[in-house]
Wavefront OBJ file of the C-alpha trace (Angstrom):
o trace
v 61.705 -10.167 -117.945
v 62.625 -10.639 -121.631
v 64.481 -13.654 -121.027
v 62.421 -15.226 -118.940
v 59.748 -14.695 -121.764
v 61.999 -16.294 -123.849
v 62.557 -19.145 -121.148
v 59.090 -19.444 -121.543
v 58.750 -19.995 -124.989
v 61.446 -22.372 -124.868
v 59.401 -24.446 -122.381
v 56.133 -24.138 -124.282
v 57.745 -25.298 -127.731
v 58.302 -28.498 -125.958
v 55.139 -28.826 -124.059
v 52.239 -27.102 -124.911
v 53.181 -25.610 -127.882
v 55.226 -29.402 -129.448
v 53.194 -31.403 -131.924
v 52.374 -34.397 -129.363
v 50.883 -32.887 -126.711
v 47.186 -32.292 -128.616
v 47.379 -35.706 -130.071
v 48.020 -36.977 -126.097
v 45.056 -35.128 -124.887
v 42.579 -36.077 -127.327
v 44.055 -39.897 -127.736
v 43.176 -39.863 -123.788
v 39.483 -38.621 -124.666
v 39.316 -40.918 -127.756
v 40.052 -43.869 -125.766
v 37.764 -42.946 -122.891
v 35.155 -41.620 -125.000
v 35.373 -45.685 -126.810
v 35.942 -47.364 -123.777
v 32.536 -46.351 -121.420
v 30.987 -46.244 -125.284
v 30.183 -41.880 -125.677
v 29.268 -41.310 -122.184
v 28.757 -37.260 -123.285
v 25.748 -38.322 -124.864
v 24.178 -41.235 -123.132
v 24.907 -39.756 -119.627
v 24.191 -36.055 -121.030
v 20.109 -36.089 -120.112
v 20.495 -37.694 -116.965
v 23.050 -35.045 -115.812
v 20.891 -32.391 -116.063
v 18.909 -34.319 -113.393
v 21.426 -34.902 -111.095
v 22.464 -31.383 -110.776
v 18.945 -29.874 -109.979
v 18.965 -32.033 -106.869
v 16.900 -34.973 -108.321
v 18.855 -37.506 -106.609
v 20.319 -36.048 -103.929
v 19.764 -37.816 -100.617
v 19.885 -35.634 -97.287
v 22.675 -36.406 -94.859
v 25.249 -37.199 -98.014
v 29.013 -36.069 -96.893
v 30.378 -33.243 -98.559
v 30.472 -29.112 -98.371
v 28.242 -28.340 -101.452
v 25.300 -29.308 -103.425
v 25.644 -30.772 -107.020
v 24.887 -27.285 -108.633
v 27.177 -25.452 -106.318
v 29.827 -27.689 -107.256
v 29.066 -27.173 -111.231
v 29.131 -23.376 -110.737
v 32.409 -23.436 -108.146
v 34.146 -25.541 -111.389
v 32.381 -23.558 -114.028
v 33.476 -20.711 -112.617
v 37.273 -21.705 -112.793
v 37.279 -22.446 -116.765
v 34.407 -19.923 -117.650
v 36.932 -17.278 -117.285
v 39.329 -15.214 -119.861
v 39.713 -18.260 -122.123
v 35.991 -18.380 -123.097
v 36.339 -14.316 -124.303
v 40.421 -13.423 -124.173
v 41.278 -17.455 -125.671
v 38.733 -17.836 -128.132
v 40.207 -14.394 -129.360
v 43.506 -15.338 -129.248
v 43.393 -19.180 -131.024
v 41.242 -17.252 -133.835
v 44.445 -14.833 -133.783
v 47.087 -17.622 -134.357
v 45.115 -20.217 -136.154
v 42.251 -18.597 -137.904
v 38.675 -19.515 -137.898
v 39.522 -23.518 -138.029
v 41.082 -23.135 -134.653
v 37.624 -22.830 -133.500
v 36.489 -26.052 -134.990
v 39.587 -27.799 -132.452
v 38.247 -25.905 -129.603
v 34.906 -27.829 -130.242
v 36.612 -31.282 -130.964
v 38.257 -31.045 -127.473
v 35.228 -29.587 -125.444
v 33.498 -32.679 -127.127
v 36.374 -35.686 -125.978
v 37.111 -33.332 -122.983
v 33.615 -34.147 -121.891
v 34.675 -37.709 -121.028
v 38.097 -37.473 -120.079
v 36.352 -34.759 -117.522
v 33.824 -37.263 -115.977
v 36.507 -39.964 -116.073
v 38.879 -37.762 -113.602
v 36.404 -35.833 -111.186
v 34.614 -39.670 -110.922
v 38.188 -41.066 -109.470
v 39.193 -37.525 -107.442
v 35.753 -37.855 -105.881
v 36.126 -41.822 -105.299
v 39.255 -41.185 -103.341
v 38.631 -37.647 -101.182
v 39.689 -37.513 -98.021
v 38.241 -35.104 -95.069
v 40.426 -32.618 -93.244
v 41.791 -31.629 -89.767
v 39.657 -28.557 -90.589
v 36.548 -30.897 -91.381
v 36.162 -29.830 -94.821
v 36.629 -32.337 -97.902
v 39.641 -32.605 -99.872
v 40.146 -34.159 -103.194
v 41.393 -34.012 -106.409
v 43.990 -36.057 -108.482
v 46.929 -36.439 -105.883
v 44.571 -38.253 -103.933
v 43.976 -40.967 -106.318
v 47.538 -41.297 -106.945
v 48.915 -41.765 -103.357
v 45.866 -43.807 -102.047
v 45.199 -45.797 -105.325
v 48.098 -45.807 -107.296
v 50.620 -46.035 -104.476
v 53.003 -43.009 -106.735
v 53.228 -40.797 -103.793
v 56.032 -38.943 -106.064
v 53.752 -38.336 -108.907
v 50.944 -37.055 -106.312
v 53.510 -34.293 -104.984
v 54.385 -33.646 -108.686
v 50.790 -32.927 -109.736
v 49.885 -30.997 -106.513
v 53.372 -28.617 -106.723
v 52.120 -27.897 -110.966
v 48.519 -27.158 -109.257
v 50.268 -24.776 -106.889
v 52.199 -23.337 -110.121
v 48.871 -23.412 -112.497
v 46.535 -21.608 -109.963
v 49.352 -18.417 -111.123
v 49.235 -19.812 -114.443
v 45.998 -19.925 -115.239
v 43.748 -18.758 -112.465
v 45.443 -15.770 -110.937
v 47.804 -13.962 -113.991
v 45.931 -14.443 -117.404
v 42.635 -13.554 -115.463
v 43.634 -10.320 -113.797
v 45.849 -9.178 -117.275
v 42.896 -9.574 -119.277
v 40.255 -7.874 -116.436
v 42.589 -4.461 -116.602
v 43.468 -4.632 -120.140
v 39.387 -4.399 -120.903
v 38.818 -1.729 -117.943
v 41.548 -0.177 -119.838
v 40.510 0.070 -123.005
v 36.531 0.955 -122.212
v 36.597 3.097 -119.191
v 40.233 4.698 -118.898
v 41.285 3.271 -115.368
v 44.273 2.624 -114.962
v 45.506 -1.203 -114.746
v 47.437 -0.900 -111.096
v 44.632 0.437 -110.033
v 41.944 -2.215 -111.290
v 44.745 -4.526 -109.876
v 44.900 -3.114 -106.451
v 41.206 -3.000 -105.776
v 41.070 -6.566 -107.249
v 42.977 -8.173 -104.970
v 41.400 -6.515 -102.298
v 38.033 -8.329 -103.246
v 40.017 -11.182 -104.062
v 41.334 -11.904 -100.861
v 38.176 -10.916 -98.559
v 36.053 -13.737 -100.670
v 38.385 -16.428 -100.465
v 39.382 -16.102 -96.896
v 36.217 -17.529 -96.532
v 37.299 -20.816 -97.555
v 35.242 -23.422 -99.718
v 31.606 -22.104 -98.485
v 31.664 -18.709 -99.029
v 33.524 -19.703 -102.688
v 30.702 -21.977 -104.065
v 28.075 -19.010 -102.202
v 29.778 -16.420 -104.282
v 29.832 -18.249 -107.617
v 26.770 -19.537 -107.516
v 25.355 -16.398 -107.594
v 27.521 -14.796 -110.050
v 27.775 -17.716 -112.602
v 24.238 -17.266 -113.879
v 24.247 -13.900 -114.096
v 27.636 -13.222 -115.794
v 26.346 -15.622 -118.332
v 23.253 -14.392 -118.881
v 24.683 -10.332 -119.517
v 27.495 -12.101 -122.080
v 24.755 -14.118 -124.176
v 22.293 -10.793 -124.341
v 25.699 -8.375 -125.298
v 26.859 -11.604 -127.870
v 23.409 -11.845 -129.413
v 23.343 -8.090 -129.929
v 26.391 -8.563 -132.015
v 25.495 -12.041 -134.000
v 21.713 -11.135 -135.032
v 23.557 -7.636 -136.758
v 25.726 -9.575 -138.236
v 23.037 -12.570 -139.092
v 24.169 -12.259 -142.842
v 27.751 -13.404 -141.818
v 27.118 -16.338 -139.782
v 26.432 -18.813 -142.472
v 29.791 -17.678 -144.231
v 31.499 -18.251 -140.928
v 30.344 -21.683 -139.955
v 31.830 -22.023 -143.811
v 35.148 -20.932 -143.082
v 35.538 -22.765 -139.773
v 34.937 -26.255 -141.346
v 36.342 -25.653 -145.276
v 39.822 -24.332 -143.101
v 40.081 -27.694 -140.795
v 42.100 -29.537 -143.220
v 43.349 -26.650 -145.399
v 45.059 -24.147 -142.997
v 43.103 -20.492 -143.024
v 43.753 -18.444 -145.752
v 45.122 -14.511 -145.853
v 42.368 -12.125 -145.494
v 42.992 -8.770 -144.839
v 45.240 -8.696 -142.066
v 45.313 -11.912 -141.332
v 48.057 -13.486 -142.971
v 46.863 -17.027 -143.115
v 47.859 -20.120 -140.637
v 48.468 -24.004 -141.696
v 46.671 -27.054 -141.129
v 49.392 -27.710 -137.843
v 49.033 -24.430 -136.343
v 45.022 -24.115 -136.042
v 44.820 -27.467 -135.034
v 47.962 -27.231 -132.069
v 46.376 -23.634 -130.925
v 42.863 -24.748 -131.302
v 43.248 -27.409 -128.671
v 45.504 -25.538 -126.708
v 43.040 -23.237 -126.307
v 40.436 -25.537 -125.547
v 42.244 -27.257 -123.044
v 42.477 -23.198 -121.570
v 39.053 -23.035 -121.713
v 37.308 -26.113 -120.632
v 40.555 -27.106 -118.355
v 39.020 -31.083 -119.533
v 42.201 -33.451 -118.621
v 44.309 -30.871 -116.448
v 42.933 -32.246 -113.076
v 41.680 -28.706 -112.152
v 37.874 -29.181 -111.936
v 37.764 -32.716 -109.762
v 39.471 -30.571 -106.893
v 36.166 -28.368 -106.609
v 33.799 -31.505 -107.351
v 35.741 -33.159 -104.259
v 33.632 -31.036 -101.966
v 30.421 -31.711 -103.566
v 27.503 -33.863 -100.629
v 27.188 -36.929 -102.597
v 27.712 -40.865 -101.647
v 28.273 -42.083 -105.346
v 31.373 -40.907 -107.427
v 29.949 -41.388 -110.502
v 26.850 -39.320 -110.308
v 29.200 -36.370 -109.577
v 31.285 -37.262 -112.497
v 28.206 -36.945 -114.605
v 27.309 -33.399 -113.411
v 30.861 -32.546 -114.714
v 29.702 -33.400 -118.357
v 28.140 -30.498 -118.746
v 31.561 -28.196 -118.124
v 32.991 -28.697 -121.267
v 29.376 -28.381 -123.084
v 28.654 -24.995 -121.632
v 32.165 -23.675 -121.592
v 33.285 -24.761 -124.825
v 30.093 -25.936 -126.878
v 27.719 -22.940 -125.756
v 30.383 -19.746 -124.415
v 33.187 -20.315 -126.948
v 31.681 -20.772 -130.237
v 29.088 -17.690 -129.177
v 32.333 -15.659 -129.221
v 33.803 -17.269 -131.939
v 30.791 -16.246 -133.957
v 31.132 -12.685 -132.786
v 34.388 -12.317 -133.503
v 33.844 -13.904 -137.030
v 30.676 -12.250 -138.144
v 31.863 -8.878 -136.966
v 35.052 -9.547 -139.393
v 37.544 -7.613 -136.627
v 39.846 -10.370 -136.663
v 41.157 -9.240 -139.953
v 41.361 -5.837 -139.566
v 43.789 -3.524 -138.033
v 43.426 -1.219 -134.897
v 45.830 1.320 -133.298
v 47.336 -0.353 -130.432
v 50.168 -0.124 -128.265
v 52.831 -2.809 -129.710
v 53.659 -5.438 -127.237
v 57.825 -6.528 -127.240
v 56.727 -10.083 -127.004
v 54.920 -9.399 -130.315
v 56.898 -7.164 -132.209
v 59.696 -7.737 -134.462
v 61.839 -5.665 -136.903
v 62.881 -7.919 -139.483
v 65.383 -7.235 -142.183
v 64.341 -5.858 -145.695
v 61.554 -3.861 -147.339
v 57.995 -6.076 -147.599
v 54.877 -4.947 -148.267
v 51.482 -6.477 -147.627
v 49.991 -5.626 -151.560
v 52.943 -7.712 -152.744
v 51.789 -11.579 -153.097
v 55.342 -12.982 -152.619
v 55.873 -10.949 -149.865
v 53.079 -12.159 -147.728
v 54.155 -15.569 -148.514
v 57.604 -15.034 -147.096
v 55.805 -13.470 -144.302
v 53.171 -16.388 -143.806
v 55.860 -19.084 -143.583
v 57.888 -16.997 -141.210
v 55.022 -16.823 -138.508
v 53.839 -20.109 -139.274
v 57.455 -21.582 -138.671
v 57.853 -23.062 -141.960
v 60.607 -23.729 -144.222
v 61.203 -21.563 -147.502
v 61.840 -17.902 -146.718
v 64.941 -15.814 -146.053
v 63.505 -13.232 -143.370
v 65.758 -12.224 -140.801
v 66.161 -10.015 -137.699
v 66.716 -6.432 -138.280
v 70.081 -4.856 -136.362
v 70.780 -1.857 -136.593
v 69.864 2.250 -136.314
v 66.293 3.850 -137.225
v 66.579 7.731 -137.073
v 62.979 8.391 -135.529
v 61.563 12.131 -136.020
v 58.913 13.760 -134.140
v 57.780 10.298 -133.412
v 58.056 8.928 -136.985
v 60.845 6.104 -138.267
v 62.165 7.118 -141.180
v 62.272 4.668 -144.003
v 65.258 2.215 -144.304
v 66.155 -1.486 -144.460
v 63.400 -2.644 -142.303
v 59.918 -3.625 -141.823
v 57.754 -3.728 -138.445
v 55.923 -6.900 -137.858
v 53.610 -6.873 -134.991
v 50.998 -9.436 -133.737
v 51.582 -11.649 -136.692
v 50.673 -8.623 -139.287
v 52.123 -5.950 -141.201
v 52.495 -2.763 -138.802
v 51.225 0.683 -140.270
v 51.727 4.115 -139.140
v 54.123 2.972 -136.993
v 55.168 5.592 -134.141
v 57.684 6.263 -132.029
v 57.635 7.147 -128.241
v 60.210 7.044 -125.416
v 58.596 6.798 -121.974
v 55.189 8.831 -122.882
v 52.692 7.417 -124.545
v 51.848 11.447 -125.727
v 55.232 13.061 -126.640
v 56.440 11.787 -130.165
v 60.120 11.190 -129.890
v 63.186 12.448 -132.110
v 66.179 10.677 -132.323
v 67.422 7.707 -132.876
v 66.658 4.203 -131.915
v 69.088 0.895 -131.661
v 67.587 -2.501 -132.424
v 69.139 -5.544 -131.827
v 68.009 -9.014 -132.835
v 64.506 -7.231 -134.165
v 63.661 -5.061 -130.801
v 64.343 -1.871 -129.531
v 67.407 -2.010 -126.968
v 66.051 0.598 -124.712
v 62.470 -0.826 -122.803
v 61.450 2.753 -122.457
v 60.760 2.932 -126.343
v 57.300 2.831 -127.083
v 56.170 1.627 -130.461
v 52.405 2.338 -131.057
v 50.928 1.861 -134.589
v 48.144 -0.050 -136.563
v 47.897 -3.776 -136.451
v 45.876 -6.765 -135.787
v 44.922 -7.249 -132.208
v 44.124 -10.644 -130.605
v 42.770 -11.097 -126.580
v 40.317 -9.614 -124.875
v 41.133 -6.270 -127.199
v 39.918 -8.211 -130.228
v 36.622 -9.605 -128.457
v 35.841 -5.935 -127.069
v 36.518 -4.914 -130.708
v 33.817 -7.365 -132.126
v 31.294 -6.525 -129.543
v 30.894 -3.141 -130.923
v 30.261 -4.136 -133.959
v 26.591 -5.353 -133.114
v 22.946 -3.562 -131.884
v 24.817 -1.850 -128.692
v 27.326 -0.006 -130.573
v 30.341 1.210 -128.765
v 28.333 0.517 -125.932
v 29.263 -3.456 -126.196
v 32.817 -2.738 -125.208
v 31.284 -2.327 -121.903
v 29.447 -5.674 -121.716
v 32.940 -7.279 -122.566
v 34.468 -5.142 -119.523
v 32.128 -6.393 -117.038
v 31.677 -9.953 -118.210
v 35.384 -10.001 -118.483
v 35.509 -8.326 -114.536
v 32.688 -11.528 -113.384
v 33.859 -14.374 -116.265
v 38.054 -13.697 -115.112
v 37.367 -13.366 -111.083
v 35.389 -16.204 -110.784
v 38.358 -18.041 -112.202
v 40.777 -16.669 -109.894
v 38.605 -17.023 -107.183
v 38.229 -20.945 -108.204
v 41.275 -21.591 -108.874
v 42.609 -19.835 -105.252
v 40.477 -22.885 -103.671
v 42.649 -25.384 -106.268
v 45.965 -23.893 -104.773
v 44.969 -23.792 -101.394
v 43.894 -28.106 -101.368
v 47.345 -28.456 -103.732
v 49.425 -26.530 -100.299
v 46.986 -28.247 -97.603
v 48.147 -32.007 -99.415
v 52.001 -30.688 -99.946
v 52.173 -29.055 -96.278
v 49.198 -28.743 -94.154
v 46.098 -26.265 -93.426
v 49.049 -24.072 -92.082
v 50.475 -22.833 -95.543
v 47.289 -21.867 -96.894
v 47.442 -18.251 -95.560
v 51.120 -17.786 -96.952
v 50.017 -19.099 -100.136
v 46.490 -16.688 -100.351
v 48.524 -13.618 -99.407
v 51.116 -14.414 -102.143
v 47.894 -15.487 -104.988
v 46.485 -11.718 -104.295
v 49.857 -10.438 -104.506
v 50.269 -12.383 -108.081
v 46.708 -10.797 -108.864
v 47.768 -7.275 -108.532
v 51.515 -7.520 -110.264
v 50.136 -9.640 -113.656
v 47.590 -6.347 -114.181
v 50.227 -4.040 -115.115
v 52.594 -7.420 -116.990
v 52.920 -8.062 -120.641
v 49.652 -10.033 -121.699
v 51.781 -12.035 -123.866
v 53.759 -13.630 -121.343
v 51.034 -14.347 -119.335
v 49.717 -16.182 -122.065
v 52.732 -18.116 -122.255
v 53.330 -18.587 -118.919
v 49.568 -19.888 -118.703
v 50.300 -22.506 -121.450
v 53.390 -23.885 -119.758
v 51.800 -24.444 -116.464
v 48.268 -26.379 -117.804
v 51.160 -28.696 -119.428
v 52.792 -29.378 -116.306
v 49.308 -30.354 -114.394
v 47.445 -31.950 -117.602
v 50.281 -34.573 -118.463
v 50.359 -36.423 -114.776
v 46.724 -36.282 -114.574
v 46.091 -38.099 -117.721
v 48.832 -40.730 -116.767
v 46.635 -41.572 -113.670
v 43.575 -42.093 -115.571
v 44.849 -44.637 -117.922
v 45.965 -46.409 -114.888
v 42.871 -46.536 -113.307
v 40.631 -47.406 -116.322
v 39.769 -50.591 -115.511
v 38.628 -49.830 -112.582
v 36.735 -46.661 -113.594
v 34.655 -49.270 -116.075
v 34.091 -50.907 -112.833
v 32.620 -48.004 -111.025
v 30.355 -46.968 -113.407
v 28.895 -49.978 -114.528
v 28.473 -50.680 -110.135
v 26.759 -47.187 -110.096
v 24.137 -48.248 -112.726
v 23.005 -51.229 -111.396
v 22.379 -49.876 -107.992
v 20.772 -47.243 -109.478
v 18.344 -48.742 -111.801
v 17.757 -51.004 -108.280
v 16.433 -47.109 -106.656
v 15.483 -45.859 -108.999
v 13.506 -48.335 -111.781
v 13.210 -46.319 -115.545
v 14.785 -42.961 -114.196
v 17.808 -43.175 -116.399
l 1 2 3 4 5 6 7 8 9 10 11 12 13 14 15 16 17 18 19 20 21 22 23 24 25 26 27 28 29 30 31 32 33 34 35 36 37 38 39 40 41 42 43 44 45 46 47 48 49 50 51 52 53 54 55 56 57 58 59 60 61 62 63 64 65 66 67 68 69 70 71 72 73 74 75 76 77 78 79 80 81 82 83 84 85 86 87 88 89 90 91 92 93 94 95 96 97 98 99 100 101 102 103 104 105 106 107 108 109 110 111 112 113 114 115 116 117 118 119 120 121 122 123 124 125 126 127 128 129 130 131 132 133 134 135 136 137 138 139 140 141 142 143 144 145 146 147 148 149 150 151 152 153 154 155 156 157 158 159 160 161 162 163 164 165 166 167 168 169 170 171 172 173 174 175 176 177 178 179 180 181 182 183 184 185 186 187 188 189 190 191 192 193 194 195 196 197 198 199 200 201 202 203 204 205 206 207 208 209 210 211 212 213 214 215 216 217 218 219 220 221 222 223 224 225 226 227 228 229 230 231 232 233 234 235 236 237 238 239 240 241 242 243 244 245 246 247 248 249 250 251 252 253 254 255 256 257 258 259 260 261 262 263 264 265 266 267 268 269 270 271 272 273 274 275 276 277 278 279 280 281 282 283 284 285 286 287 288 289 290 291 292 293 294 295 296 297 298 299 300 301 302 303 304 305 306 307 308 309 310 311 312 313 314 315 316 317 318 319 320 321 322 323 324 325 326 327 328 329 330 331 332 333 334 335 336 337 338 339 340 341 342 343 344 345 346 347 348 349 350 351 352 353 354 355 356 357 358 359 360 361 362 363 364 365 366 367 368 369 370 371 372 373 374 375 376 377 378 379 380 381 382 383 384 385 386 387 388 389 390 391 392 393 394 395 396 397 398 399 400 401 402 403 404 405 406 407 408 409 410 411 412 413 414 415 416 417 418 419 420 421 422 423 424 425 426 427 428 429 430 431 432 433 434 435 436 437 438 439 440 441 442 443 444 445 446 447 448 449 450 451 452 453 454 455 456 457 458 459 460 461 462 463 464 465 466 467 468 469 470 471 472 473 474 475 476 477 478 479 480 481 482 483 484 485 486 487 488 489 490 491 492 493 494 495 496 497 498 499 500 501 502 503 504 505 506 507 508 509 510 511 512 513 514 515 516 517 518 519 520 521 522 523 524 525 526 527 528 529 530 531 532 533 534 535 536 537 538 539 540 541 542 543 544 545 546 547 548 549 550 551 552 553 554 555 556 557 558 559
């Protein structure tokens, strides 16, 4: 499993993680954003119309109404990226990463009613009756690339794992974990249970389901969230501060924290926004397909408002818990992840200045410091490493009171432990100790810090449980048009049984490389998907400005 984390890794440091994929994804929503002249903001008001019916005219085809739709698709990106992501781009990149999460949500707004305008344009219906749509469509029946359709339906078959099924599910025991002692194989198992019964139900019981919970899960997040920001009112000023001074400085250390560059918040910033809103990966048109509506465009305008409430609205509400509640500098006992921890060579400490500098430009990949791996023996007693030639690193911070277990969590260990290439050898060796945390752990950590106490770790557990299901149960409807495109309404059963089998193995995985795994497969969807689009902008210009003018004819001074 360690080498295919570091497969992984390998893959994401060319895609995901490489310097030109954020300027690719927000070039796209630059141009698109120019092109139809800020269609976020002139188009914003009369969204909000469309999707409360307004418009809608009775007999239209489709499965769902305009709102259903909305909630089906808002329920596949509100998910663990709005509470685990924000967590974890704060984690890598500081509080400017937040400010990149906004930039996207705002360009992703476009590029988002540019693609679910085309999938819609070009759905097809079923043997089964039901629509089917999304970006393969486009590209067989418009473009004529019947290669690059299978392409982008085989990464949608990879990416519901990816980023519906695994991070979802990791972060949903992980928080049941932490607040209420179950155990994660069991969250897991009843999970995909639940899982499975809802979307055996196809498309209609999905959008029935979502509907429903959508509102509410967001309404319990904003009241726990509130609780934590109007406690901490003193710190929100200073935080709006430090996530504009950092955009073109880097974050500086504080406490913890041992400081990112300009590069890093920026790259992990719009990583995670692209997590979060999902606004170029080709994800949301799928569930928009379905939607009872005789004009493309109108249904591409209801999608404007996905980015704005996933990334404008959920995001920066946890951003600003997580930064007024100052947790994301501090340190917490925690079980250290492998994927996280390293024992480098030589004695550092945090009070010494040069020695967080060596430090910072080792995690932030930068030239200028002479840390290496640590191999070698540690002589561990009663659970204690004695001192030597060494110093633990975990989760991008100094480690302290570092312990030692083998197997149990409870019984300290004596003896001796071989590392090689800065881990343990043996995977039964538990290292436990202080350090930062990042994920879901670090929003739970913030929520407590607010009106409800300790009792806001709960309000993270269940909005986590609603905000990280919905996903999965979205993004099972994704897969399932992806395998009905590649082959047929047959393989959809195969492919549900394995999703809830995926559901129940990534609750008890390393959250790490889920994370990883997550960013390689949005890559793999996002970059085919935007290819299409600049193909077809001329004639997206086209559509739009066709919708208009019939509309204005219907509907004189409504827009």
């Amino acid at each position: 499993m360690e080498s295919f984390h570091d497969f992984l890794k390998l893959l994401d440091s060319h895609l995901g993680g490489a310097f030109w994929f954020p300027y690719v994804l927000l070039g796209v929503g630059i141009f698109f954003t120019i092109y139809l002249k800020f269609p976020q903001i002139r188009y914003f008001k009369h969204a909000w119309k469309v999707v409360t019916g307004k418009f809608d005219r009775k007999g239209a085809p489709g499965d769902t109404s305009h709102f259903q739709s909305l909630a089906t698709a808002l329920s596949g990106t509100v998910g663990t990226g709005n509470i685990g992501g924000v967590a974890f781009a704060i984690f890598l990149g500081g509080p400017a990463a937040l400010f990149w999460m906004w930039a996207t949500a705002f360009l992703g707004m476009t590029t988002k009613f540019v693609e679910v305008t085309l999938s819609h344009k070009y759905r097809v219906k079923t043997e089964d009756g039901t629509m089917a749509g999304g970006p393969m469509y486009y590209m067989e029946r418009r473009l004529n690339m019947k290669w690059l359709a299978v392409a982008f339906a085989i990464a949608t078959v990879i990416s519901s794992f990816g980023t519906g099924s695994l991070p979802q599910v990791n972060n949903i025991a992980d928080s049941m974990e932490t607040s209420f002692g179950i155990e994660p194989m069991i969250t897991g198992g009843v999970l995909a249970v639940l899982l499975g019964l809802v979307i055996l139900g196809g498309i209609k019981r999905i959008a029935a389901v979502t509907s429903r919970v959508v509102p509410f899960m967001a309404a319990l997040y904003l009241i726990g969230a509130m609780g934590v920001i109007f406690a901490n009112l003193e710190n929100i000023g200073p935080s709006f501060v430090a996530i504009v001074g950092d955009i073109f400085t880097g974050s500086a250390a504080t406490g913890g924290f041992l400081g990112a560059t300009i590069a890093y918040a920026f790259n992990r910033g719009v990583n995670r926004g692209l997590f979060s809103n999902e606004a170029g990966q080709g994800s949301a048109p799928i569930a928009h397909a379905a939607a009872k509506a005789d004009e493309p465009v109108s249904e591409g305008i209801v999608s404007i408002l996905e980015p704005f409430i996933d990334t404008i609205v959920i995001c920066t509400i946890t951003g600003l818990v997580i930064l007024s509640s100052g947790v994301w500098h501090e340190k917490f006992e925690n079980v250290f992840e492998r994927s996280s921890l390293t024992f480098v060579k030589g004695v550092y400490s945090e009070q010494n200045e040069q020695d967080r500098e060596q430090m910072y430009r080792y995690l932030n990949d930068l030239d200028g410091h002479s840390i290496e791996n640590f191999n070698g023996e540690i002589q561990v007693i009663k659970g204690r490493p004695l001192p030597g030639d060494y110093t633990v690193i975990h989760a991008r911070s100094f480690a302290e009171d570092v312990k030692v277990s083998l197997g149990d969590l409870e019984e300290d260990y004596t003896g001796t432990i071989n590392i090689e290439n800065g881990l343990p050898v043996r995977d039964a060796v538990i290292v436990h100790g202080k350090s930062l945390i990042h994920s879901a752990a670090l929003t739970t950590q913030a929520f407590t810090r607010g009106f409800f106490g300790e009792y806001g770790k709960y309000i993270v557990s269940i909005g986590i449980l609603l905000f990280a299901f919905s996903t999965a149960i979205a993004w099972s409807y994704y897969g399932d048009r992806a395998m009905t495109y590649l082959l047929g309404p047959r393989s959809v059963m195969p492919y549900r049984v394995i999703y809830c089998a995926g559901f129940f193995w990534a609750s008890f995985s390393d959250t790490a490389l889920v994370w990883t795994l997550a960013n390689v497969a949005i890559v793999v969807m996002t970059l085919p998907n935007l290819f299409g689009i600049m193909m077809l902008r001329k004639e997206m210009k086209q559509t739009v400005n066709q919708y208009w003018e019939d509309f204005e004819k219907q509907h004189p001074g409504e827009k």
